[in-house]
Residue, then its C-alpha position, 0 to 999 in steps of 0.5 A: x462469497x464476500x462478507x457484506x462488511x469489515x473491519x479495516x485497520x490502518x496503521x500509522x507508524x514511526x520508523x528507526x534504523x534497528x530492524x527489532x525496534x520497528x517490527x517489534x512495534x509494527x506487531x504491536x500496533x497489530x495487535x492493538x488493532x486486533x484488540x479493537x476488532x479489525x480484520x484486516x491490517x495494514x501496515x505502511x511501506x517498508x515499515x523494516x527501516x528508515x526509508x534508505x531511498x533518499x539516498x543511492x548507498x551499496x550499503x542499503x540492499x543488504x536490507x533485502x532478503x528473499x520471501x523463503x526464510x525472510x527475518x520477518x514474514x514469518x513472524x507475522x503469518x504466526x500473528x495473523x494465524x494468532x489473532x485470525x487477521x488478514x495482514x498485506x505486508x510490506x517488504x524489501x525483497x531479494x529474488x536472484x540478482x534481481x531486488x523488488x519493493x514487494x509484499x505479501x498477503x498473509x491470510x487469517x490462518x498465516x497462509x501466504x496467498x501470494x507475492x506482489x511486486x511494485x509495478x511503479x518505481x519512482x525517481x527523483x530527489x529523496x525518492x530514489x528508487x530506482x537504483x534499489x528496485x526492479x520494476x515489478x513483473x507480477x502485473x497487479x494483485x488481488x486476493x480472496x482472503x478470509x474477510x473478502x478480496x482484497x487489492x494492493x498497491x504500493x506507494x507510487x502506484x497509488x497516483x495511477x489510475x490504471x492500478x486501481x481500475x485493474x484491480x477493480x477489474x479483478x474483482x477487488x472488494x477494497x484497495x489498500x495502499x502502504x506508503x513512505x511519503x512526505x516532505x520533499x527536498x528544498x530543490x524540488x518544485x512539486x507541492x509539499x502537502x499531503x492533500x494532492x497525494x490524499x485527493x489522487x486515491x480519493x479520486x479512485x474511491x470514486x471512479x470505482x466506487x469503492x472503499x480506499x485506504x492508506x497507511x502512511x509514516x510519520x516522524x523525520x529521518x535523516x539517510x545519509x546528507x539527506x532529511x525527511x519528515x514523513x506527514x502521516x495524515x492515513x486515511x480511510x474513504x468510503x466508496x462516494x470519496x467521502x474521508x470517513x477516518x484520518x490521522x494528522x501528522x503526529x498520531x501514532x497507532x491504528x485507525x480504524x473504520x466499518x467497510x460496508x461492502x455490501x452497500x458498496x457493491x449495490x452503489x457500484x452496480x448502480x453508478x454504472x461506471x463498469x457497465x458503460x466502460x468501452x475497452x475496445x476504444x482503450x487502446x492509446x492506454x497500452x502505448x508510451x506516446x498515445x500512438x505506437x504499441x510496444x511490441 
């Protein structure tokens, strides 16, 4: 049975090229947040490093390691077990030949609950990914945790509202979103802010009534000729779209904020968004171009 609230933590977050450095402070900042009574710990997008995907380099996918005997989940599963929190984490993932952009839910007694792979892989100008990820092949996730059933996407899959519906679907309590977003390259002409990245998630707060949040990077890094300044602004917003905690672009640590998810759920049943859905009339959604099926 869902608890009728949580406690959320968002962790924001600045990332160096040393492995220790940055894990060593991702646990930290867990810690704090545990200091402060959160349950639930998020941590932002491949937090290990800096984001290697401004640029297309060999070099980079030594970084990935397989989920069995990884540098650093187990570290954390030991923390969560330690401080009884529930931690979706990010990673960069070997399987095979094969590379993802995965993460794994760890319960609050270090369990591993499961593995997700980004369904949504990214390309352009200082987002290239995918010369480093496979399109993920988990379909979309949500686990019963011990601070209730928690639903995952990672970064680009935050735009699309398929992924939050999906995970609503499935029964999700709240969605959580780590991501590495910010400026974009002087050649490119989509905007440079993080309102329109903000009002995306904040748009599925409110089609599904509920609680969304994400955890985002802050500080420039430069990756190769390439240099970033990633904008922060994490936030928390309830399940009407109302932003209930946010950072700016420069803090540094958790933000945190009460989940009342039994309010949430009665302001859901009420709304009726799930009651009036018609998926039978929802068919040009399974199609690339509105009219032919793939196979």
């Amino acid at each position: 049975m869902s608890p009728e609230t949580v406690k959320l933590a968002v962790v924001q977050m600045h990332v160096t090229d040393q492995l220790e450095d940055n894990v060593s402070r991702a646990a930290s900042h867990v810690r704090d947040a545990a200091a402060q009574g959160a349950q639930v710990i998020l941590l932002p997008e491949l937090f290990e490093n800096l984001y290697f995907c401004q640029v297309e380099r060999e070099e980079y996918f030594d970084l990935a390691h397989p989920l069995e005997g990884h540098p650093f989940v187990g570290r954390f599963q030991e923390l969560a077990r330690e401080l009884g929190v529930v931690l979706p984490l990010s990673y960069f993932e070997k399987a095979g030949q094969a590379h993802y952009n995965s993460l794994v839910c760890i319960d609050a007694d270090g369990t591993l609950l499961g593995n997700y792979r980004k369904t949504h892989i990214p390309d352009g100008p200082g987002y290239e990914e995918k010369y480093y990820f496979n399109p993920g092949d988990t379909g979309f996730k949500v686990w019963d945790t011990r601070f209730g059933r928690v639903g995952v996407g990672i970064c680009w899959d935050q735009w699309y509202p398929e992924t939050a519906r999906v995970m609503m679907l499935q029964g999700a309590d709240f969605l959580l979103y780590p991501t590495a977003i910010g400026s974009e390259p002087a050649e490119v002409e989509s905007p440079n802010s993080h309102h329109m990245w903000q009002r995306a998630m904040i748009g599925h707060a409110v089609s599904n009534s509920t609680y969304v949040a994400a955890a985002n990077r802050i500080g420039t890094e430069r990756v190769g000729d390439l240099e970033q300044t990633y904008y922060g602004h994490t936030f928390i917003s309830d399940y009407t779209g109302e932003l209930v905690a946010e950072f700016g672009d420069t803090e540094e640590g958790p933000l945190l904020h009460t989940l009342n998810l039994r309010e949430a759920r009665k302001f859901r049943a009420g709304m009726g968004f799930f009651r009036d859905r018609r998926p039978e009339l929802y068919g040009p959604l399974l199609t690339t171009d509105g009219v032919t099926r793939r196979g």
